[in-house]
C-alpha positions in Angstrom: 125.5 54.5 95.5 124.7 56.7 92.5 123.2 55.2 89.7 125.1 57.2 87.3 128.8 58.4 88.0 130.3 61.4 86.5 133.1 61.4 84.5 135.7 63.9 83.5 135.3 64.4 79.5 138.5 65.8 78.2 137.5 68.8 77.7 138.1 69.2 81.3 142.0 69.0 80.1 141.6 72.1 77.6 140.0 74.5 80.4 142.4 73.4 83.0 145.4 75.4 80.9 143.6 78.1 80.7 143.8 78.3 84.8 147.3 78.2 86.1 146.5 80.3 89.2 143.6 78.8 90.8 144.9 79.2 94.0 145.2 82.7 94.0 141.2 82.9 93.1 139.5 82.7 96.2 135.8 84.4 97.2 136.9 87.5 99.3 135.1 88.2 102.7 132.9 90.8 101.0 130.8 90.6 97.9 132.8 92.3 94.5 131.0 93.0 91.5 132.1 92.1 88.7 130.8 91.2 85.0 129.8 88.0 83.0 131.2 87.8 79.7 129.1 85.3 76.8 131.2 82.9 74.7 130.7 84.8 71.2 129.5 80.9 70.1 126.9 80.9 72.5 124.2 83.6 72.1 120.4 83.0 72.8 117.7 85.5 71.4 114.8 87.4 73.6 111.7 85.7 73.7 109.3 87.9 74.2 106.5 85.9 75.8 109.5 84.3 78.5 110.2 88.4 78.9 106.7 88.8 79.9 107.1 86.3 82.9 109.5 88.3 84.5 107.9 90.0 87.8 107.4 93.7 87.5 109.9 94.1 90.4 112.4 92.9 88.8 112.0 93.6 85.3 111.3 97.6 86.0 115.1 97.3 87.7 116.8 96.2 84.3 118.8 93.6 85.6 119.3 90.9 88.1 121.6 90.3 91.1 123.7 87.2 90.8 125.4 85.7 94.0 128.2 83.2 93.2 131.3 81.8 95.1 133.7 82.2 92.2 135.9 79.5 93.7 134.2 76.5 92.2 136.0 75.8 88.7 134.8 74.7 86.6 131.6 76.0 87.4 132.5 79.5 88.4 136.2 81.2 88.9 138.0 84.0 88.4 139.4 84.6 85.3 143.0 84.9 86.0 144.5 88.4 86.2 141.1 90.1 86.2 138.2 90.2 88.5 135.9 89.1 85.9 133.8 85.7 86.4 133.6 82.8 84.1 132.9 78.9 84.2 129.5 77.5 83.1 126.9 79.4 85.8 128.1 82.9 84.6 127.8 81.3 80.9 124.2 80.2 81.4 123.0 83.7 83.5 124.3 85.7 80.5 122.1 83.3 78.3 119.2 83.2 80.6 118.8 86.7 80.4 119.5 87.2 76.9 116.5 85.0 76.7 114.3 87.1 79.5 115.5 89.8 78.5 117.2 91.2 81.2 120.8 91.1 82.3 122.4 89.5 85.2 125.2 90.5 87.2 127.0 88.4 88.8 129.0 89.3 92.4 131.5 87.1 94.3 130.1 86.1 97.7 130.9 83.6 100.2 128.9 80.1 99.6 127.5 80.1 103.0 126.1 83.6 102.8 124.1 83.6 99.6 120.4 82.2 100.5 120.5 84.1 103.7 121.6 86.7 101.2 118.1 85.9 98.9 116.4 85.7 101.7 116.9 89.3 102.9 116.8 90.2 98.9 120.2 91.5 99.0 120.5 89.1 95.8 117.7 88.4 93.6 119.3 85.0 92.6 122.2 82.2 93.6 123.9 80.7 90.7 126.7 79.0 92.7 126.3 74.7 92.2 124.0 74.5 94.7 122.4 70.8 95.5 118.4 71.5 95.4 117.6 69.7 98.5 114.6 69.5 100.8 116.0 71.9 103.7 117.3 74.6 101.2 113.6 74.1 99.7 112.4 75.9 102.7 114.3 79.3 102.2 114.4 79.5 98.5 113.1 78.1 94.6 115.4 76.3 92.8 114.9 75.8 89.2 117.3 72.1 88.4 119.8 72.1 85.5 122.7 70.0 85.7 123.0 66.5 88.1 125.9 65.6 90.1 127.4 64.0 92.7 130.2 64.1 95.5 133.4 62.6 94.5 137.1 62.1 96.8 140.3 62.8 95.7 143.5 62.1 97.0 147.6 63.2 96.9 148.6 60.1 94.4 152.0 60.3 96.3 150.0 59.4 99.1 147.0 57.3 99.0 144.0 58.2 101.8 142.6 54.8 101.4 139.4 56.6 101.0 136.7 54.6 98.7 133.1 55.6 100.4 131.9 57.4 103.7 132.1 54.7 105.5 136.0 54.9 104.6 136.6 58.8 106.5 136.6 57.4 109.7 139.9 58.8 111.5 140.6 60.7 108.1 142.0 64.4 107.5 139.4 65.7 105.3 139.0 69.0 103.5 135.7 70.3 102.8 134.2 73.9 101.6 131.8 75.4 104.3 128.6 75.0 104.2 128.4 72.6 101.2 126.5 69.4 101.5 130.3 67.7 101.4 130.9 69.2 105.2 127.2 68.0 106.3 127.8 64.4 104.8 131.6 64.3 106.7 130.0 65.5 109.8 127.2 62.9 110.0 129.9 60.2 109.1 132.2 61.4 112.3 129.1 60.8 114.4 128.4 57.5 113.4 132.8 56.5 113.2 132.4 57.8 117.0 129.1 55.6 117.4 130.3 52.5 116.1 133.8 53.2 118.6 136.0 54.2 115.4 138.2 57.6 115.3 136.0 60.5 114.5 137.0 62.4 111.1 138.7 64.7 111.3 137.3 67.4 109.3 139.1 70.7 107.9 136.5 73.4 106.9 137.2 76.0 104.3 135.8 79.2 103.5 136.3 78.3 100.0 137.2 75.6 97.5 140.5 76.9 97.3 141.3 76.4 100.7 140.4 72.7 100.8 142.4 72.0 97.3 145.6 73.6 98.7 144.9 71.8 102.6 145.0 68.6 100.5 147.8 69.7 97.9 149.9 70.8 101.2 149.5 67.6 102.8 147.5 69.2 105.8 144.9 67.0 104.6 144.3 63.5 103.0 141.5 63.7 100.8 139.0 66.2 99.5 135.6 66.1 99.3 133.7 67.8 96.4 131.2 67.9 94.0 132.0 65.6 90.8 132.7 68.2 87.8 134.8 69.9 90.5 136.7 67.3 91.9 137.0 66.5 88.3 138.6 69.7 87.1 140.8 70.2 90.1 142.6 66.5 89.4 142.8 67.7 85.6 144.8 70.3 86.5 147.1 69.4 88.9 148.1 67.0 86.1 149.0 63.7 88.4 149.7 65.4 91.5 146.1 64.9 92.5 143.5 61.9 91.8 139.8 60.5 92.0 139.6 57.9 94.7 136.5 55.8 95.4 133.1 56.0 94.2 131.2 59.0 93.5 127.9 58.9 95.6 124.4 61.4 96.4 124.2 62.1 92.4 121.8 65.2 92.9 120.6 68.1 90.8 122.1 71.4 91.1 119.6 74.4 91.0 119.5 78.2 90.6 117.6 79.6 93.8 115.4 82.3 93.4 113.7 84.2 96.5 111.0 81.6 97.9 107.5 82.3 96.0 108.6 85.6 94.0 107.7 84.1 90.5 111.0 84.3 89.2 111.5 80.5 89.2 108.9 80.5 86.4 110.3 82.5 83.4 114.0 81.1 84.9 112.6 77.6 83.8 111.1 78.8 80.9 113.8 80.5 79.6 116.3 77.3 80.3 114.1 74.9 78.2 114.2 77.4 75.7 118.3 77.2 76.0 117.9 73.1 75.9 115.7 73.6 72.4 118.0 76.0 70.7 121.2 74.0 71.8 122.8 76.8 73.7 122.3 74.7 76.8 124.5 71.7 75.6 126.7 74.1 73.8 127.9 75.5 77.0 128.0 72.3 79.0 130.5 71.1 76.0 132.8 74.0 76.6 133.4 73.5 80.1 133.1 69.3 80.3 129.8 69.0 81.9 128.2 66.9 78.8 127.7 64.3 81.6 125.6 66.1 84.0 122.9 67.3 80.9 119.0 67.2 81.9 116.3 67.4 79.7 113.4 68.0 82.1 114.3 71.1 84.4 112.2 71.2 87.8 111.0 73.9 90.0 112.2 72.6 93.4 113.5 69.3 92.1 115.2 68.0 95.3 114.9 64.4 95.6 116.0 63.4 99.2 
């Protein structure tokens, strides 16, 4: 049971209007580059020192490769009827660098392909809402800066009964691949089937797109994701979807950074000097994350 559960602010509301094709924004098969854009509000100044930090390798190149699965709103999306990527990650990269001096480009890539991605340094970072956790510890860094946990939703029209793990057994349940949503599911079929209940039945998306429209559809009856997400996506279906149970595994998300390249170093630096100078809650308050704030970033912060 988390200790703290997240909650949708209503700025989650504003955003969702914004998006009226979210289903129509899915992560292709192959990585797309496209640009970051910085709210004109939210601008952070080169710190010199922080710029010094910055590995030769990566600072001779100019700029920075960004992995994200742009299907994640509101943490990253596509901006409808470009192919340009917004949400809070791409917010905080453009500030990041602005702070390091450097910029970072962000691509679309699948979820499940970016830390094998960093690990072959096709991409010098993921910025993509992943959980730091132990096992991910062992292929890349991860520098913490937001918490949250895993949240269900439902069809109101049709209840799942769904309020904890414990509650999947026999369920429908959509889940994104490769997140730690389809690993929590999986371990719960095993121990429905162990304790002679109906295993889950568990529908695995590329993307979060996929899962929201298996559950909108009615091929599934509840969705698994992580809170600010679930969060958004019940904002703006406006009543057609809803939060069901308690949110559990409250967790901090990290930026990964190729294991031991000491770019998790001016990455922390620069974010504390974003949580100083305000830009840091600035951009948490535009897209409704207020709730999932830290104040004491970690290099490899996992904590299960």
């Amino acid at each position: 049971m988390n200790t703290r559960i997240f909650k949708a602010p209503l700025a989650f509301a504003a955003v969702a209007v914004a998006v009226t094709a979210l289903a129509a924004c899915g992560s292709d098969s192959s990585s797309t580059d496209t640009s970051t854009s910085a709210s004109d509000s939210i601008t952070a100044t080169k710190d010199d020192a922080i710029a010094k930090q910055v590995p030769a390798k990566y600072a001779d190149k100019g700029s920075l490769s960004v992995a994200s699965d742009a299907s994640y709103p509101p943490m990253e999306f596509i901006k409808e009827g470009t192919n340009e990527i917004i949400g809070a990650d791409p917010d905080l990269a453009t500030a990041l660098g602005q702070v390091m001096g450097i910029k970072l480009n962000l691509s679309n890539v699948p979820f499940d392909s970016i830390l094998a991605g960093i690990e072959a340094d096709k991409y010098d970072l993921g910025m993509s809402s992943f959980t730091d956790t132990k096992e991910r510890e062992q292929q890349v860094d991860f520098v913490t800066y937001l918490t949250a946990g895993t949240s269900f939703f439902d069809k109101a029209s049709a209840p799942s009964g769904v309020n904890s793990l414990a509650d999947l057994c026999g369920k429908k349940v959509a889940v994104q691949k490769g997140t730690t949503q389809a690993d929590d599911a999986a371990a719960q079929s095993k121990k429905c089937v162990k304790d002679g209940k109906a295993k889950v039945d568990l529908l695995v998306f590329p993307d979060q797109n996929g899962a929201n429209n298996a559950l909108i559809s009615g091929r599934a009856q509840v969705g698994m994701a992580d809170s600010p997400v679930a969060a958004y996506q019940v904002q703006k279906t406006k009543g057609e979807l809803k939060l069901t149970g308690e949110d559990y595994g409250e967790a901090p998300y990290g930026i990964a950074t190729p294991k031991d390249s000491g770019l998790a170093e001016p990455i922390l630096a620069a974010l504390n000097k974003l949580i100083e100078g305000g830009q840091y809650e600035a951009i948490l308050k535009k897209w409704g994350l207020e709730n999932g704030a830290i104040s004491d970033p970690k290099i490899n912060g996992a904590i299960d």
